[in-house]
Residue frames as qw, qx, qy, qz and C-alpha x, y, z in Angstrom:
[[0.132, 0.554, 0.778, 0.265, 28.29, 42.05, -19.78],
 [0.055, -0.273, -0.062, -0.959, 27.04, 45.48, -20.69],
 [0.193, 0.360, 0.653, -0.638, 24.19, 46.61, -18.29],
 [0.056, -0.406, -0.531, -0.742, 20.97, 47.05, -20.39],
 [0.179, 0.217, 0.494, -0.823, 17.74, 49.54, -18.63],
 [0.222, 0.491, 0.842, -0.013, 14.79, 48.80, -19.29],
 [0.188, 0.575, 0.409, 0.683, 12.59, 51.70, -21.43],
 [0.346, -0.873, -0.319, -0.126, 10.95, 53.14, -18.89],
 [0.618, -0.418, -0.009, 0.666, 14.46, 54.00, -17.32],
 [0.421, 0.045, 0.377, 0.824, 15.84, 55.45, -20.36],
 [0.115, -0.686, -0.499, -0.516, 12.32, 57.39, -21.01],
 [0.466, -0.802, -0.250, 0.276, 12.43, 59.16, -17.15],
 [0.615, -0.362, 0.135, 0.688, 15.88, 60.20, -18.00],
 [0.170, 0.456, 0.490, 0.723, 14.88, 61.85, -21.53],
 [0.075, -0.794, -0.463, -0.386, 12.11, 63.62, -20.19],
 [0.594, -0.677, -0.131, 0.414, 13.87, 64.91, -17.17],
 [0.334, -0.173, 0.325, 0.867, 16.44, 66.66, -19.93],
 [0.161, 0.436, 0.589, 0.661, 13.84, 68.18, -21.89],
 [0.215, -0.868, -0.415, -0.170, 11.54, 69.96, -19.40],
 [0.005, -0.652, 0.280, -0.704, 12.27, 73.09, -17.16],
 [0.164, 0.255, -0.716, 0.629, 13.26, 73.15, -13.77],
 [0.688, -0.028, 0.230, -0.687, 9.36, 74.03, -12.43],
 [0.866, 0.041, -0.403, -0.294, 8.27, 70.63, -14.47],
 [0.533, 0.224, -0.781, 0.237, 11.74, 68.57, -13.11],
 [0.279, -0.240, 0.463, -0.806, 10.09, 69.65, -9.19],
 [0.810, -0.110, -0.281, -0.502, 7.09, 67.37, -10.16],
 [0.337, -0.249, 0.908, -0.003, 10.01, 64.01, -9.53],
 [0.257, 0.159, -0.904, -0.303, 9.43, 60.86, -10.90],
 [0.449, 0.379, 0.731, -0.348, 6.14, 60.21, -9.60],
 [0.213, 0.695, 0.030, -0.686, 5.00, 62.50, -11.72],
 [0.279, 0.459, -0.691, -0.484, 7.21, 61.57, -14.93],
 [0.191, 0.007, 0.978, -0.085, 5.88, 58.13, -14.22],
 [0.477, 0.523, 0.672, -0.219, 2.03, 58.72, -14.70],
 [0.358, 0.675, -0.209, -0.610, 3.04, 61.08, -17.82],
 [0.099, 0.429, -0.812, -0.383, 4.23, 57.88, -19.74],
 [0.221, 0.090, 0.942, -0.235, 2.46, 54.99, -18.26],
 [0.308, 0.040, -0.388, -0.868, -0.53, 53.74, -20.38],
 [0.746, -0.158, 0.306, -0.570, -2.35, 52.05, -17.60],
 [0.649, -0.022, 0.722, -0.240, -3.46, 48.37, -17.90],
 [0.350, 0.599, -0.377, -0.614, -3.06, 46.66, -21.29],
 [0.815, -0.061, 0.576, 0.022, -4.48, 43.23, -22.70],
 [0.499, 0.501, -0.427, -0.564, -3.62, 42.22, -26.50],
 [0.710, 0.014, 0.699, 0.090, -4.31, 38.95, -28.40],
 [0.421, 0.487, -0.602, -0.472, -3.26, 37.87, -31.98],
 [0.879, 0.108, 0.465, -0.007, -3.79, 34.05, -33.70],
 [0.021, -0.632, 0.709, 0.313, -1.04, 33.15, -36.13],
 [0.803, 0.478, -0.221, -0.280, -1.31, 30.65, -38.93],
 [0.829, -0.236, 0.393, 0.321, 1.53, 27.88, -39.37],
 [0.248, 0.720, -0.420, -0.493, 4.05, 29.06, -42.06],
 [0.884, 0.372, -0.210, 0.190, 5.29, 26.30, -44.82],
 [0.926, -0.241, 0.096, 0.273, 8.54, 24.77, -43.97],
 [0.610, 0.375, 0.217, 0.663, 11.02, 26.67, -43.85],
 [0.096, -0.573, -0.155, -0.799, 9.54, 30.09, -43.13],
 [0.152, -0.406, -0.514, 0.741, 8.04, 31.97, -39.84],
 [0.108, -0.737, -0.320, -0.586, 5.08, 33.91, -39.68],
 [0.452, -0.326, -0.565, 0.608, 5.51, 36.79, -37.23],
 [0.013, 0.880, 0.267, 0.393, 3.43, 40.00, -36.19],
 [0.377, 0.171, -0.350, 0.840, 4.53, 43.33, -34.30],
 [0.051, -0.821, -0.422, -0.380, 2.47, 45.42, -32.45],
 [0.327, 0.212, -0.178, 0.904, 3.84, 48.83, -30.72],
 [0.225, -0.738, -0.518, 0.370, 2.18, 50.78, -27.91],
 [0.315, 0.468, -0.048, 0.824, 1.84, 54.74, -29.50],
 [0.198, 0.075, -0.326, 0.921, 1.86, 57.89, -27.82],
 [0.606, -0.249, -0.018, -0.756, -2.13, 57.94, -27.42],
 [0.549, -0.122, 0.718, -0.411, -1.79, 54.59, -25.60],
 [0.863, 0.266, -0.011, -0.430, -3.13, 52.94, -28.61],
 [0.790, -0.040, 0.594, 0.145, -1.98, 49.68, -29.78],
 [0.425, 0.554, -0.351, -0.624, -0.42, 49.48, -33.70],
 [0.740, -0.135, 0.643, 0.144, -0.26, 46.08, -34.90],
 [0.357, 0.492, -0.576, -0.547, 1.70, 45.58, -38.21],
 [0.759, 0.334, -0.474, -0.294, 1.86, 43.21, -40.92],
 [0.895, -0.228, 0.378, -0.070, 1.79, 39.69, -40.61],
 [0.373, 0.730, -0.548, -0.166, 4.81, 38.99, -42.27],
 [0.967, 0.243, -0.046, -0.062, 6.17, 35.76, -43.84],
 [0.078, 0.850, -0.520, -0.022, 10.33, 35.33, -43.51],
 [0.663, 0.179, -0.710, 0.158, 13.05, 32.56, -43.76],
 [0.636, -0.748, -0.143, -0.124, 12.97, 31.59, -40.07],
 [0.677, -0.111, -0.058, 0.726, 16.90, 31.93, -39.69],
 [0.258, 0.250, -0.166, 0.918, 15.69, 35.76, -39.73],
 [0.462, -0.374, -0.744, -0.304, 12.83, 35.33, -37.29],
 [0.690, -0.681, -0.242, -0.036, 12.00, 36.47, -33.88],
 [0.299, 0.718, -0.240, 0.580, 14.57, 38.93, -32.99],
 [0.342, -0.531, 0.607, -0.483, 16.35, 37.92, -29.79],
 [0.922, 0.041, 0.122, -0.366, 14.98, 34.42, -29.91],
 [0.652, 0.469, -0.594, 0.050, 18.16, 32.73, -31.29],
 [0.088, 0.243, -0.755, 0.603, 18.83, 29.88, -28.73],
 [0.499, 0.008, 0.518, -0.695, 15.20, 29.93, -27.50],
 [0.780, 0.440, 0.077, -0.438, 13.83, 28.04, -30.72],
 [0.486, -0.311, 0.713, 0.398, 14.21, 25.46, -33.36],
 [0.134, 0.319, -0.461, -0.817, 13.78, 25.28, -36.91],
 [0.855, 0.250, 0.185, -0.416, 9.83, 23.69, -38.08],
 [0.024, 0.175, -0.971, -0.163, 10.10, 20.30, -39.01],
 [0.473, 0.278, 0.189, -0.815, 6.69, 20.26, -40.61],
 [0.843, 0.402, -0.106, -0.342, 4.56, 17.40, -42.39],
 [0.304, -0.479, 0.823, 0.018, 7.34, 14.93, -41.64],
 [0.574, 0.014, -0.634, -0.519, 7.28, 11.64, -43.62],
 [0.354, -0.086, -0.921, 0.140, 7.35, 9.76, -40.83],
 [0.277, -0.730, -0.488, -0.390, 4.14, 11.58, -39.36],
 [0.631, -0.305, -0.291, 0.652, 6.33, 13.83, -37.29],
 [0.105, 0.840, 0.357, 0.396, 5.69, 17.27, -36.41],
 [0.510, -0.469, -0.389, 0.607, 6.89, 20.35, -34.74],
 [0.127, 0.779, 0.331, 0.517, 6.11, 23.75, -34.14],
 [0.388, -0.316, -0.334, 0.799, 7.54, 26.83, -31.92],
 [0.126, -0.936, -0.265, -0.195, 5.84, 29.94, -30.76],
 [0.312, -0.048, -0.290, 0.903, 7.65, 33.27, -29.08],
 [0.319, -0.891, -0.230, -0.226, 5.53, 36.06, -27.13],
 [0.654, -0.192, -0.210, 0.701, 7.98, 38.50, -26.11],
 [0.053, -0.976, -0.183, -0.106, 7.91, 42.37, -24.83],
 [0.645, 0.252, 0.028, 0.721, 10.30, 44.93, -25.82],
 [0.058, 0.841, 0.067, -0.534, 10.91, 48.56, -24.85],
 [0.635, 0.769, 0.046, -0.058, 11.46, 50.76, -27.56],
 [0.143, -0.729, 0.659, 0.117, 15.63, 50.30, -27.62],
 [0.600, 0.423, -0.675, -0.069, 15.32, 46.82, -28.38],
 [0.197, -0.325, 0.776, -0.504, 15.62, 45.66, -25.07],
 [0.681, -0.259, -0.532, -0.431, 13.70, 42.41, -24.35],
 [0.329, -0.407, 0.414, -0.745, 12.28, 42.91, -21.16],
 [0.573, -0.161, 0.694, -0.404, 9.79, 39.36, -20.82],
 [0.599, 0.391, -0.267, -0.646, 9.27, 36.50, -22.83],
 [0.777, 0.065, 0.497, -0.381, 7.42, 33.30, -23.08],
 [0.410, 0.406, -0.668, -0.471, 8.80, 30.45, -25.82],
 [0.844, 0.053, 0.417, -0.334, 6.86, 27.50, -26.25],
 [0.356, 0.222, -0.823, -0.382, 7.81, 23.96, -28.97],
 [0.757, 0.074, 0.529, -0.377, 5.26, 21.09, -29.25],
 [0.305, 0.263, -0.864, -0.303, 6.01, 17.93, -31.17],
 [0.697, 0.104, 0.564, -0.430, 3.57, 15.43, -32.03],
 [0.134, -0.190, 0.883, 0.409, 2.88, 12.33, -34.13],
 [0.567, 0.302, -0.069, -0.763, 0.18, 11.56, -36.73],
 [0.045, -0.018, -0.983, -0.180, -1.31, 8.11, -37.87],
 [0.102, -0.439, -0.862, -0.232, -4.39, 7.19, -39.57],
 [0.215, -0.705, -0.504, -0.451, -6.31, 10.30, -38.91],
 [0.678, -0.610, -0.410, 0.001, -5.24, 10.64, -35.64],
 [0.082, 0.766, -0.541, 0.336, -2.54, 12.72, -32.89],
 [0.866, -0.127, -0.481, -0.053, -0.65, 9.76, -31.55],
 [0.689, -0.003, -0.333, 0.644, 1.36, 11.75, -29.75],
 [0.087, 0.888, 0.198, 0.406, 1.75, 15.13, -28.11],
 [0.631, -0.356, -0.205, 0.658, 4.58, 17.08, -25.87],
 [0.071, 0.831, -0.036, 0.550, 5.15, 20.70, -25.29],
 [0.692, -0.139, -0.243, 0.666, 7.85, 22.39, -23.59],
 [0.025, -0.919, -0.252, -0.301, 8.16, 25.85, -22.46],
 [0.599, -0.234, -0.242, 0.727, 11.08, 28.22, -21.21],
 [0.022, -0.909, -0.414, -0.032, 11.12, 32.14, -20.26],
 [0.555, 0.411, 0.077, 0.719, 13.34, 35.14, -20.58],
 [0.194, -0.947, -0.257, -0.021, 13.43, 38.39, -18.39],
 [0.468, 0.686, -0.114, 0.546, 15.56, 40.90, -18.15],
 [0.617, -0.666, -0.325, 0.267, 17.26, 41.89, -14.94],
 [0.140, 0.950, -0.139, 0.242, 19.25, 45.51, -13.67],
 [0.314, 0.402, -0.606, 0.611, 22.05, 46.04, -11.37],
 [0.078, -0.307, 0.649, -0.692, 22.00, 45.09, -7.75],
 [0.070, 0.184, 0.980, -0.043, 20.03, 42.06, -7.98],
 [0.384, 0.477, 0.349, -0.709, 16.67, 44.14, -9.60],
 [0.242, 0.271, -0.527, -0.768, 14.58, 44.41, -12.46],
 [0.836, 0.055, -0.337, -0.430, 12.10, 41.36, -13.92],
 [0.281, -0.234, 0.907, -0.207, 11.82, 38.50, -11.92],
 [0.560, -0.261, -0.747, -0.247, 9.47, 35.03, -13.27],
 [0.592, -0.159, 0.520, -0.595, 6.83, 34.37, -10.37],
 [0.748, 0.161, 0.624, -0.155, 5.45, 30.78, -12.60],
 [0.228, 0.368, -0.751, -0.499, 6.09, 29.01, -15.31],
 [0.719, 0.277, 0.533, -0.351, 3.09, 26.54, -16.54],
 [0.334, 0.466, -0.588, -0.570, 2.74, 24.08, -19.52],
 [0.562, 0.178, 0.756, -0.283, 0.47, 21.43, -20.82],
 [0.367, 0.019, -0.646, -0.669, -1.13, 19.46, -23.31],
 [0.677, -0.090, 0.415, -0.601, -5.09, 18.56, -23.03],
 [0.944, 0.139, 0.101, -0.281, -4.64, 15.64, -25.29],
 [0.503, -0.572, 0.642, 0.089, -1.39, 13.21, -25.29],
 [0.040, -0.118, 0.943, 0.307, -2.59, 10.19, -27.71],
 [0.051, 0.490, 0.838, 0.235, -5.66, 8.90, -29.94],
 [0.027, 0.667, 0.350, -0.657, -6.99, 12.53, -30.29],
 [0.404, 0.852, 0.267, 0.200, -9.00, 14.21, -33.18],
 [0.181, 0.824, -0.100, 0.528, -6.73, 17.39, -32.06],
 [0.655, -0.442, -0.339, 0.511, -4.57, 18.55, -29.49],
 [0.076, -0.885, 0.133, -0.439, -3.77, 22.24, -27.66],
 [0.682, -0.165, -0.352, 0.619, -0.82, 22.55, -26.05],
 [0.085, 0.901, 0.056, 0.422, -0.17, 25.77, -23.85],
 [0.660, -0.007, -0.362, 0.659, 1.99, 27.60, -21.88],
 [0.205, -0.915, -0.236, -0.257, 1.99, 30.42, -19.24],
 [0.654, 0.026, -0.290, 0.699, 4.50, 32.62, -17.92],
 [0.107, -0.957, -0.177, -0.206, 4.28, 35.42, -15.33],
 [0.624, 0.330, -0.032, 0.708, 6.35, 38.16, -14.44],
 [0.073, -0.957, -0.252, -0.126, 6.91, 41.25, -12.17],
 [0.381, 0.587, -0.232, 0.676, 9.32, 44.31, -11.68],
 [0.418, -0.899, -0.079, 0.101, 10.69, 45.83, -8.85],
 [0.600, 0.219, 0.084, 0.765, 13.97, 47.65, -9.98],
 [0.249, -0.004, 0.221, 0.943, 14.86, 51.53, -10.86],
 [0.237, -0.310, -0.230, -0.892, 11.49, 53.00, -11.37],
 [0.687, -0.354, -0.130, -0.622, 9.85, 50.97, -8.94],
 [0.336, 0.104, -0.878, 0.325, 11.05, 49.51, -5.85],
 [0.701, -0.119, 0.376, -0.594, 7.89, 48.47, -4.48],
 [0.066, -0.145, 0.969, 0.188, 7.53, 45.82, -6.66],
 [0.345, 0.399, 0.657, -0.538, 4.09, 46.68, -6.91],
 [0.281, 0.597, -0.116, -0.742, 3.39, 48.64, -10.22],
 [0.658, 0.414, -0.510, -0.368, 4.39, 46.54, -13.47],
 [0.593, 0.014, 0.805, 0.008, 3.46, 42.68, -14.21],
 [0.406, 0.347, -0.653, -0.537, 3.77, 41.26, -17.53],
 [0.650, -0.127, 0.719, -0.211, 1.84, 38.08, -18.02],
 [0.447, 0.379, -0.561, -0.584, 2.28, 36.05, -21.49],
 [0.722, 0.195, 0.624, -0.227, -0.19, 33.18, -22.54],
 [0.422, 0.464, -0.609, -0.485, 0.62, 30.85, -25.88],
 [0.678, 0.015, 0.516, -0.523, -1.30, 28.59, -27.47],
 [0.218, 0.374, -0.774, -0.462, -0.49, 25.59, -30.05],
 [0.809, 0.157, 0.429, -0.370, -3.39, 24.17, -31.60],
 [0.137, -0.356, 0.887, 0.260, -2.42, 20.66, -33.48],
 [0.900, 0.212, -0.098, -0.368, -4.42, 18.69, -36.05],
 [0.805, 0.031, 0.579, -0.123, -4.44, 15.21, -36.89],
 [0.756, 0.487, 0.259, 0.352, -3.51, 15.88, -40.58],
 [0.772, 0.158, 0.052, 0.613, -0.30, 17.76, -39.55],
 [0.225, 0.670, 0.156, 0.690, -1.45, 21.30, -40.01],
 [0.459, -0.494, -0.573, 0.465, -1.21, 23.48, -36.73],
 [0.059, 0.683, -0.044, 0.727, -1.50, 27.66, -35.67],
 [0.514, 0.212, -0.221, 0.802, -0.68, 29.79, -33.23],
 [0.205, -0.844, -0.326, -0.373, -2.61, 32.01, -30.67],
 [0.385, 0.034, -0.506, 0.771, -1.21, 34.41, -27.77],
 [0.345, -0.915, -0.116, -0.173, -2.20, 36.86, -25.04],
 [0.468, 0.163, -0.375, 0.784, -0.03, 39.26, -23.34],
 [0.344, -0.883, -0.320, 0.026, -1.73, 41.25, -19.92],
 [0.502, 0.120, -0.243, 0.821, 0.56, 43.83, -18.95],
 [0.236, -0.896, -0.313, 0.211, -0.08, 46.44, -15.63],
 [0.107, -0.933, 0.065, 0.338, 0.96, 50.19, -16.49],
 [0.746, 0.342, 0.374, 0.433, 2.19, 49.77, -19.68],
 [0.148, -0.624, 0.238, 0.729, 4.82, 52.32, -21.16],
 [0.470, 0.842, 0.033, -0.263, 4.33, 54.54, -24.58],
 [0.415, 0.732, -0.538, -0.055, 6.40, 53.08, -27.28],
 [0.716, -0.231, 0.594, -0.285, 6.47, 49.47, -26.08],
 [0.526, 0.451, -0.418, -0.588, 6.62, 47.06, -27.93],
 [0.728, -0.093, 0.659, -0.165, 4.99, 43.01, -28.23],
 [0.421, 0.460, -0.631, -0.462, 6.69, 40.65, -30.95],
 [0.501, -0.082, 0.839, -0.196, 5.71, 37.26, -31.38],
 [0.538, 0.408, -0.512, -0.531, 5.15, 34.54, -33.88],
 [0.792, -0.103, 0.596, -0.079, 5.40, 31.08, -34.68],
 [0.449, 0.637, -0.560, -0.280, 7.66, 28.78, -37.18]]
């Protein structure tokens, strides 16, 4: 299996070729607070898509630390949530038999592509006479790990629904933390990802999508995808 580094690796190394000797003298403490864009919360809410389809947003950490979030975009969900194949299943939405089901991703990338932590959630539930007769949610996590037993480790996985049966509505959620101690940081002190997703369910079938992602000493050119289908 090909080793993959996380951004922040691959970003020390760049900058380390680009500067003069005086700068390279600083070390990697140094190169560390030149990237690092401190503490970073973001939340988005997401629509259900029609059957068939995925609605998913991007949003990218630039070089002033700001957030970008793009377009909500609409797609077949067989081209959905990049990296996610395996983690998800296809919406099975408005069932006749008052069957339902909906999946969420909340996942963080460096800018390579690399998918460093991420939180997938599915909740199925049944509908009758107005009502959620049912309700389940499931919930698995992703992290990326280095050579020599480093990188992202899970600290908790959590998941729940506040209403089961005979409910105007149900919210399922799900929580997954995360922290690093690898290659840029063997304290184990520095970076924690933490991703919260939320699937609110009606009674007449229709459902959406909310997240949160906390993340300590976020890196320039990040990046947080995440959707629901």
């Amino acid at each position: 299996m090909r080793t993959r580094y996380p951004l922040f690796v691959m970003l020390a190394a760049a900058g380390l070729a680009a500067v003069g000797p005086a700068s390279q003298a600083v070390g990697k403490e140094a190169e560390t607070a030149a990237h690092s864009c401190g503490t970073l919360r973001l939340t988005s809410s997401l629509p259900e898509p029609p059957a068939g389809t995925a609605v998913q947003q991007d949003v990218s950490v630039g070089a002033d630390c700001v957030p970008r979030f793009g377009a909500v975009r609409l797609v077949p969900v067989d081209r959905a949530g990049q990296g996610t194949t395996g983690d998800r299943r296809a919406t099975v939405a408005g069932a006749a038999d008052g069957s339902h089901h909906l999946s969420s991703w909340n996942e963080m990338y460096d800018c390579c592509g690399i998918r460093m932590t991420a939180l997938y959630t599915t909740s199925d539930w049944t509908t009758d006479g107005g009502r959620v007769t049912g309700a389940a949610t499931d919930a698995t996590e992703r992290h990326n790990r280095e050579p020599w037993n480093a990188g992202w480790s899970p600290v908790s996985v959590t998941r729940g629904t506040d209403c089961t049966a005979g409910c105007a509505d149900s919210r399922s959620e799900a929580h997954a933390d995360f922290t690093y101690r690898g290659i840029f940081d063997a304290t184990g002190n520095r970076y924690a990802n933490v991703h919260h997703s939320y699937l609110d369910l009606g009674a007449d079938g229709t459902a959406s999508c909310r997240f949160e992602v906390v993340l300590r000493h976020t890196f320039v050119g990040w990046n947080w995808r995440h959707g629901c289908a």
